[in-house]
N, C-alpha and C positions, 0 to 999 in steps of 0.2 A: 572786476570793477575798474580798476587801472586799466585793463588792456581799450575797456570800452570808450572811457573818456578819452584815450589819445587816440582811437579813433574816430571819432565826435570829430574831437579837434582839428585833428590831419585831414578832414573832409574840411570843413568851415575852410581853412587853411589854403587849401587846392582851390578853393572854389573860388575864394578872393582873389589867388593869384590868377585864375581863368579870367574874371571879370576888368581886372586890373592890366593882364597880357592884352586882353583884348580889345581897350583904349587905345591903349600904347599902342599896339598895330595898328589900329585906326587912323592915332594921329601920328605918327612917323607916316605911315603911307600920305597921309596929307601933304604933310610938309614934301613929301618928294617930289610928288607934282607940281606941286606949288611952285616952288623953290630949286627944285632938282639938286638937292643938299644932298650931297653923296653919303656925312653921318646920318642924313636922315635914313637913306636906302640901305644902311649896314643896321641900324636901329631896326627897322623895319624887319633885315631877317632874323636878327638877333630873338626880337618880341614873336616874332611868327613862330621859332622854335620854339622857347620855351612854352608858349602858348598848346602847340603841339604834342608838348610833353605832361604838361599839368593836364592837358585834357582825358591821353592817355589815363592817366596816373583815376582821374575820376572816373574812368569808364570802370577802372580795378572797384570802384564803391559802387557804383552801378550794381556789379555782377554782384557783390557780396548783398546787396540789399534784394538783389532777386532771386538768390540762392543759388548762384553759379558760382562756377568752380574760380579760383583767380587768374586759371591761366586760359580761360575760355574771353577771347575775343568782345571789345563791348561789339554792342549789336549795330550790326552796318558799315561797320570798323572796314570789309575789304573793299566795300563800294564806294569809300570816300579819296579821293586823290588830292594831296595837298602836291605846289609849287611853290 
């Protein structure tokens, strides 16, 4: 029962920091352009990795809610190239 709800949770969790990272990339890359604010373009990779990494982290719930293994790749995972 424990184990369930801090998975609950840690999903919610992830998902907010995805929607959250994903402003933030939005508007730092704004501001760069904009602006050409150098903290904006350090901001910018800053929010792009972690974005990267929380999304990874959700693709792990992914697999678990479709009955895949944890160490099995989410789907499409090699055909996507981040910069």
């Amino acid at each position: 029962m424990r184990e369930q709800e801090f998975l609950k949770d840690m999903e919610q969790w992830l998902k907010l920091q995805v929607t959250t990272n994903e402003m933030a990339v939005a508007e730092s890359h704004r501001i760069w352009e904009e602006e050409k604010d150098e903290a904006a373009r350090e901001a910018w990779i800053r929010y792009e990795s972690r974005l990267d990494a929380y999304t990874f982290l959700l693709g792990k719930f992914l697999n678990f809610h479709d009955g895949k293994s944890f160490h099995d790749l989410p789907e499409g995972f090699l055909d996507k190239k981040f910069y």
